[in-house]
C-alpha positions as CSV (number, residue, x, y, z in Angstrom):
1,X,109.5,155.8,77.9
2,X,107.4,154.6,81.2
3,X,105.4,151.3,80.2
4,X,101.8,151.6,80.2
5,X,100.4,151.7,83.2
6,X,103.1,153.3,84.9
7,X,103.9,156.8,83.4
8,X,105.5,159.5,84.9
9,X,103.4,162.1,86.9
10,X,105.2,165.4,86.0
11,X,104.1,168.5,87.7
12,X,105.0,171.6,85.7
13,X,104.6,175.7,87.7
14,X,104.3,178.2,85.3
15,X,103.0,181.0,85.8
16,X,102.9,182.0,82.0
17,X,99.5,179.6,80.5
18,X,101.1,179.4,77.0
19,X,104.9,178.1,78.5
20,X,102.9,176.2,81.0
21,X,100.5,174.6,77.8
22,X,103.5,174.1,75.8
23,X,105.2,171.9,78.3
24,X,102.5,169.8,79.4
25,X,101.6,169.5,75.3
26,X,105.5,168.7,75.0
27,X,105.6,166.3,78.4
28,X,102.2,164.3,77.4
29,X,102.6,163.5,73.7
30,X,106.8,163.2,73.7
31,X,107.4,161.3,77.3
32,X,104.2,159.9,77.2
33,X,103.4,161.3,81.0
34,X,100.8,162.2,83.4
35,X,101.1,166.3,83.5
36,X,99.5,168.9,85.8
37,X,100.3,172.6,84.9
38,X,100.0,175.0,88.1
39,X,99.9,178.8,86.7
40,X,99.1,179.9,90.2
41,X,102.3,179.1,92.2
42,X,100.4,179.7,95.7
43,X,98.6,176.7,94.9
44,X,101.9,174.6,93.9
45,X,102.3,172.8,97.3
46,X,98.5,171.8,97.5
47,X,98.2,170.3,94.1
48,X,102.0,168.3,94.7
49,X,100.7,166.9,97.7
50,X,97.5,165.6,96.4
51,X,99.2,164.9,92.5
52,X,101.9,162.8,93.8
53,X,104.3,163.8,91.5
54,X,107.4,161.7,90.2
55,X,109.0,164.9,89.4
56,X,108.2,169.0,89.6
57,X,109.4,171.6,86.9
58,X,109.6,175.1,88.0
59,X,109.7,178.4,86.3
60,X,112.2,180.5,88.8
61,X,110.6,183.9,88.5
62,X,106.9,184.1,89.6
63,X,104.6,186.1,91.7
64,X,104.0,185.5,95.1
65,X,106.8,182.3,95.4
66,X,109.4,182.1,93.7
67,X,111.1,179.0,92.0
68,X,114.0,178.5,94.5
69,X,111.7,179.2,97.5
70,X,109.7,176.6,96.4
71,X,112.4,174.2,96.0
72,X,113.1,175.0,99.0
73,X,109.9,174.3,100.5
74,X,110.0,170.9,98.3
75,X,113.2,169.7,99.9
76,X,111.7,169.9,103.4
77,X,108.8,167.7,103.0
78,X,109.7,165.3,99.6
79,X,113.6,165.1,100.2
80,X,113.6,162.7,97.2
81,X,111.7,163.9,94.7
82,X,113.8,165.8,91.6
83,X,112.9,169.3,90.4
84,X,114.0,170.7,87.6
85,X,114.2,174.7,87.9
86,X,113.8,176.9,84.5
87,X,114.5,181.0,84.0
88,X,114.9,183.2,80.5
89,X,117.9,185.4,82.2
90,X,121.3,183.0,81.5
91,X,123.2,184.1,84.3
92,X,125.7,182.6,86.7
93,X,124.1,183.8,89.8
94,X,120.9,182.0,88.7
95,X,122.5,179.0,88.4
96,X,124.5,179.2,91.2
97,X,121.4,179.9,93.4
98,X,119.4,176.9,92.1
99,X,122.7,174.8,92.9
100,X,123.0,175.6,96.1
101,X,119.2,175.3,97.0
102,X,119.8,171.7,95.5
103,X,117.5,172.0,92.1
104,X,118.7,168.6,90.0
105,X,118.7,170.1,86.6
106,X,118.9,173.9,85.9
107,X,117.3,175.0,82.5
108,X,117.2,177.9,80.3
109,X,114.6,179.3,78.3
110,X,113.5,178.8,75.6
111,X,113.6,175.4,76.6
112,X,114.0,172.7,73.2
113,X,111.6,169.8,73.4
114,X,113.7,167.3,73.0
115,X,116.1,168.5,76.1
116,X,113.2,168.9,78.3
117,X,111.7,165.2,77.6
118,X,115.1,163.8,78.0
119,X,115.6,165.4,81.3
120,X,112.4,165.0,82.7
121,X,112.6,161.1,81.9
122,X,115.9,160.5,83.4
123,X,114.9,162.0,86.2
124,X,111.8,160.6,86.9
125,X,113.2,157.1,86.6
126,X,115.9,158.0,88.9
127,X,114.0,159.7,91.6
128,X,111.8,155.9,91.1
129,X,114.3,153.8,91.7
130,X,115.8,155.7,94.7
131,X,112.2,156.0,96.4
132,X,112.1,152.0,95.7
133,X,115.5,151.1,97.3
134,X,114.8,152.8,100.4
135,X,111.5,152.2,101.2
136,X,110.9,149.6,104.3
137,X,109.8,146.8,103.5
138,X,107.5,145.0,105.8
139,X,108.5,141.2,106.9
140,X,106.1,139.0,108.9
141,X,107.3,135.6,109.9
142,X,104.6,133.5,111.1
143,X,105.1,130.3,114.1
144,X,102.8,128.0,115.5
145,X,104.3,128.5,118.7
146,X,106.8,130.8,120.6
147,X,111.1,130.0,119.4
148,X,109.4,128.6,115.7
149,X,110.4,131.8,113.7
150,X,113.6,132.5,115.8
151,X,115.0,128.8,115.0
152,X,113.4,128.8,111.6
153,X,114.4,132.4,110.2
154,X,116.2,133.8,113.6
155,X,119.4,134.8,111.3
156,X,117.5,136.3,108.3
157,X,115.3,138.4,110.5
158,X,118.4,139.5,111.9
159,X,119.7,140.5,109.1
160,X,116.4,142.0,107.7
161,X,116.3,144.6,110.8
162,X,120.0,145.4,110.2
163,X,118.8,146.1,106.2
164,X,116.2,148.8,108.0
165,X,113.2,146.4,107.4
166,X,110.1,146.6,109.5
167,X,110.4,142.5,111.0
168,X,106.6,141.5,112.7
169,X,106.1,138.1,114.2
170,X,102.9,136.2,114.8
171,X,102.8,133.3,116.8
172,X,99.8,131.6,116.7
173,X,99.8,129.7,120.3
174,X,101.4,130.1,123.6
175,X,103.1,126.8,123.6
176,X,101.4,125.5,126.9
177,X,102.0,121.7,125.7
178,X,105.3,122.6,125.9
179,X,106.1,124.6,129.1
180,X,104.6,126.9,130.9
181,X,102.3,129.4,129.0
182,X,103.5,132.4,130.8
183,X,107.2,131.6,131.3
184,X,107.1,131.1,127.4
185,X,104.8,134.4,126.8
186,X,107.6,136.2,128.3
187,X,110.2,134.7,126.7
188,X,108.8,135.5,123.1
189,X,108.3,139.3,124.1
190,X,112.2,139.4,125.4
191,X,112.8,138.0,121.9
192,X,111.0,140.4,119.9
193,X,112.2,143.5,122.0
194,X,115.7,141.9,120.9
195,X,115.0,141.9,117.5
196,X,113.6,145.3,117.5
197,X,110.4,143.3,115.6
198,X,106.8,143.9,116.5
199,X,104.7,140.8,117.9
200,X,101.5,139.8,118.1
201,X,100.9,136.3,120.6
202,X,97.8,135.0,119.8
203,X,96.1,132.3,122.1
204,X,95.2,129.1,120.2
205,X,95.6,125.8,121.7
206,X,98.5,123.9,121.2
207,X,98.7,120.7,119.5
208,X,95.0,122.1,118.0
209,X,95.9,124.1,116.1
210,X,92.9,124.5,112.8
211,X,94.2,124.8,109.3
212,X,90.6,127.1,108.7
213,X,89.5,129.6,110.7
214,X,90.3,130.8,113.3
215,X,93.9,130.5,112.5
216,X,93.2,131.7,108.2
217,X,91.0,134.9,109.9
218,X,93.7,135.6,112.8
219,X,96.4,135.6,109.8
220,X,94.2,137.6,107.5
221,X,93.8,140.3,110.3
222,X,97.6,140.4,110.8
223,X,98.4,140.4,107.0
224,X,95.7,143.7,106.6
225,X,96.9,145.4,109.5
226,X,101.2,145.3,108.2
227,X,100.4,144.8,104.8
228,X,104.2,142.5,104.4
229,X,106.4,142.6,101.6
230,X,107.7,138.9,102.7
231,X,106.2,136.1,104.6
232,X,108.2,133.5,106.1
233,X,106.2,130.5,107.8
234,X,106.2,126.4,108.4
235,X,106.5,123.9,105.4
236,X,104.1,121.5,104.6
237,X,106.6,119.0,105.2
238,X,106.8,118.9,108.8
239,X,105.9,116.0,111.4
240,X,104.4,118.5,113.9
241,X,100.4,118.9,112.9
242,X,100.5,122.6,114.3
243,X,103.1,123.4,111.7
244,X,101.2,121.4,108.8
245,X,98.1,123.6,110.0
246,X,99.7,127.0,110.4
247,X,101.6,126.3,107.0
248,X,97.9,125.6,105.4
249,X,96.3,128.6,107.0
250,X,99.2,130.8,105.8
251,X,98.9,129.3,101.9
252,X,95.4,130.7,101.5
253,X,95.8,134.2,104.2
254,X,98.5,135.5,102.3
255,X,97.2,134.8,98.8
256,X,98.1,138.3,97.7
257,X,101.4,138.6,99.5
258,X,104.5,139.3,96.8
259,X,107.1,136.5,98.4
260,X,106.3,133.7,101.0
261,X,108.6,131.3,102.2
262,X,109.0,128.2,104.2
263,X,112.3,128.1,107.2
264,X,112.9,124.7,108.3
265,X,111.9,123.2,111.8
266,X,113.5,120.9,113.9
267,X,110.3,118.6,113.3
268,X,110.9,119.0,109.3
269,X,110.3,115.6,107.9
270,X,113.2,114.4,104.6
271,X,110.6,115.9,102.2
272,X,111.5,119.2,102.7
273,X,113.4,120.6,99.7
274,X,114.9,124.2,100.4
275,X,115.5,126.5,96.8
276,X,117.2,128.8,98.0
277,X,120.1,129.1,100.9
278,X,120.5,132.4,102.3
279,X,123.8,133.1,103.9
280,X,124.0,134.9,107.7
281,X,127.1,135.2,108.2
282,X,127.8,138.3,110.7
283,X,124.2,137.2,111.9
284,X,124.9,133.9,113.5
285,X,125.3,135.6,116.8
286,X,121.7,137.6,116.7
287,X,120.2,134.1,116.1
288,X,121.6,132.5,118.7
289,X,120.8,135.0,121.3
290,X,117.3,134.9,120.0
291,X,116.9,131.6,120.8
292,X,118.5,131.8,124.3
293,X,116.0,134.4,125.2
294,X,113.5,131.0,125.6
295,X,115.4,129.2,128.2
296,X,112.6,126.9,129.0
297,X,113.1,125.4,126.2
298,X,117.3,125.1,125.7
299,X,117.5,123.5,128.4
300,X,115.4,120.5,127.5
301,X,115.7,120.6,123.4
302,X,119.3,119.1,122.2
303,X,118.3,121.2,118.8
304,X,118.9,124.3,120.6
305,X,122.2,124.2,122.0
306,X,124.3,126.7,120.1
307,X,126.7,123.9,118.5
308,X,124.0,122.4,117.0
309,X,122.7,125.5,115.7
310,X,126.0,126.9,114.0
311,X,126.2,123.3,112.8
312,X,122.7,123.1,110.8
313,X,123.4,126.6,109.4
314,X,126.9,125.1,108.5
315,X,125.4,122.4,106.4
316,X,123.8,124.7,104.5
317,X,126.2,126.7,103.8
318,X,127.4,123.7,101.1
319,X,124.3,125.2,98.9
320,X,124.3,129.0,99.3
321,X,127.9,130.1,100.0
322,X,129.5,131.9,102.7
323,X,130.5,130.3,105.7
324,X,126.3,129.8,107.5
325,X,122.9,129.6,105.8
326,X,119.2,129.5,106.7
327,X,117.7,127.3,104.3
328,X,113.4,128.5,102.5
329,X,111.1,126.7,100.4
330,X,110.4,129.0,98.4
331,X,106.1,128.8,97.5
332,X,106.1,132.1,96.0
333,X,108.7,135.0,94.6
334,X,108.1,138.5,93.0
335,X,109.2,140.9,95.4
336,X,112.7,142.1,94.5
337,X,114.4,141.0,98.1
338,X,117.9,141.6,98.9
339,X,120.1,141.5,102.3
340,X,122.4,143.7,103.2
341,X,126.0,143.4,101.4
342,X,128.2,144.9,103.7
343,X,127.3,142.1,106.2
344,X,128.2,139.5,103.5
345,X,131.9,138.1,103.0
346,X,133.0,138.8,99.5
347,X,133.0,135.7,98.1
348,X,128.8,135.6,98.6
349,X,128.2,139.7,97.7
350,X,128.1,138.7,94.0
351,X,125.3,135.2,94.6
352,X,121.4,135.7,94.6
353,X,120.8,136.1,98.4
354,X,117.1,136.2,99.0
């Protein structure tokens, strides 16, 4: 049975009123769901579309449509969504037919209660779980200035895109105290047409960075506008005052986020305490090309010479398995986050990745 608040929204065609009553009467008081009865099957499609239904049950013979040409119509434009088709003839041909136009369950009538609440429960919960494994999720990773995320989360992100995740980056300045604002402007877009990830570069100044507004409102806009599953941003423990600030900022902006997490900075002070360790292995690569898409800055920053990237990622690897980690603070966790397992070695498919 589907816990309150979250009950199953069963659409039943009929074109009969007293089959149609019975199984809405059967569906609302025995399954405990949310039931719309269509006796007019012309009208099927328009009340689907605007009922949201977890699942449809279909009488197969009806004026105007019938049962399989509406399944049809059903598999073109909600591919996921079961449907249970019903007829009063037993036949083979029947049931071949609604096989082959891909019906999930195939029922004759009349139809026992306790079959049809059975059914229609199973495959509601199903057809829930698949929708919820493949939809995108949405990851934003927030930086004070251009390379942050790459260095911070470069591996996970990776990883994230490879899992079909939608992977946004805001970076709050252009870095001018550290190079030129336009060679480094250029250098974050090259990294984020790498990734595949969407960016928005804003323009605050470096080294000024505010732990109010503007930098809570600019996050605030960005967090509306994606609407993440995930946030990944600067800890609080961090030397560099921009980081301290964007961190801050990103606490109170993403308030109503699921999961936000802190990477680890170069400039991360001995205070920060990583919870979780998530390995990249088969993503060490992606993050290190990341990072070499900002050459104005590996060629001045010891930090981001590849050896001493694979080497920090090694390290961590002592906490969360595999063979290379990306270390997170973890400030907050309810999303239910996983990477991909197939780019995992065996001995880390079975740990809790992120």
């Amino acid at each position: 049975m589907a816990m309150v608040g979250q009950k199953y929204r069963v659409c039943v065609i009929e074109d009969d009123p007293d089959v149609a009553f019975f199984m809405k009467t059967v569906l609302e008081k025995k399954a405990d769901a949310i039931v719309i009865a269509i006796t007019d099957p012309s009208k099927a499609l328009g009340a689907i579309a605007e009922f949201e239904p977890d699942i449809v049950v279909t009488d197969i013979e009806m004026p105007g449509i019938s049962g399989l040409d509406l399944l049809k119509e059903l598999r073109a434009q909600y591919p996921g969504m079961p449907v249970v088709v019903m007829t009063a003839h037993v036949s083979v041909d029947y049931a071949v037919s609604a096989l082959r136009a891909q019906a999930d369950e195939f029922l004759t009538k009349p139809i026992a209660s306790a079959e049809l609440v059975s059914i229609v429960q199973r495959l509601a919960e199903e057809g829930r779980t698949k929708r919820a494994a493949s939809r995108q999720q949405v990851v934003l990773a927030i930086g004070a200035h251009p390379d942050d995320v790459e260095i911070g989360v470069g591996g996970i992100l990776a990883a994230h895109r490879e899992a079909g995740n939608q992977v946004v980056i805001l970076t709050m300045s252009r870095g001018a105290r550290g190079g030129d604002a336009d060679d480094r402007q250029h250098e974050s877009l090259a990294a984020a047409e790498l990734l595949g990830a969407r960016l928005f570069l804003e323009d605050l100044e470096d080294t000024r960075i505010s732990s109010a507004d503007p930098t809570v409102g600019i996050i605030e806009r960005v967090v509306r506008e994606v609407q993440p599953d995930i946030v990944y941003t600067h800890s609080s423990h961090d030397r560099h005052q921009d980081h301290r600030a964007v961190h801050a900022a990103t606490s109170v902006a993403t308030r109503n986020v699921r999961t936000v997490c802190c990477y680890q900075s170069p400039s991360a002070t001995i205070d920060y305490r990583p919870t979780r360790f998530v390995p990249i292995d088969g993503f060490t690569d992606a993050k290190l090309a990341l990072i070499d898409c900002f050459r104005s800055q590996t060629e001045l920053r010891a930090y981001l010479e590849p050896d001493f990237v694979l080497a920090t990622a090694r390290y961590w690897s002592r906490f969360g398995g595999g063979h290379s980690c990306e270390p997170l603070e973890v400030l907050r966790d309810t999303a239910d986050i996983s990477l991909p397992a197939s780019t995992l070695s065996a001995d880390v498919r079975t740990r809790r990745t992120l």
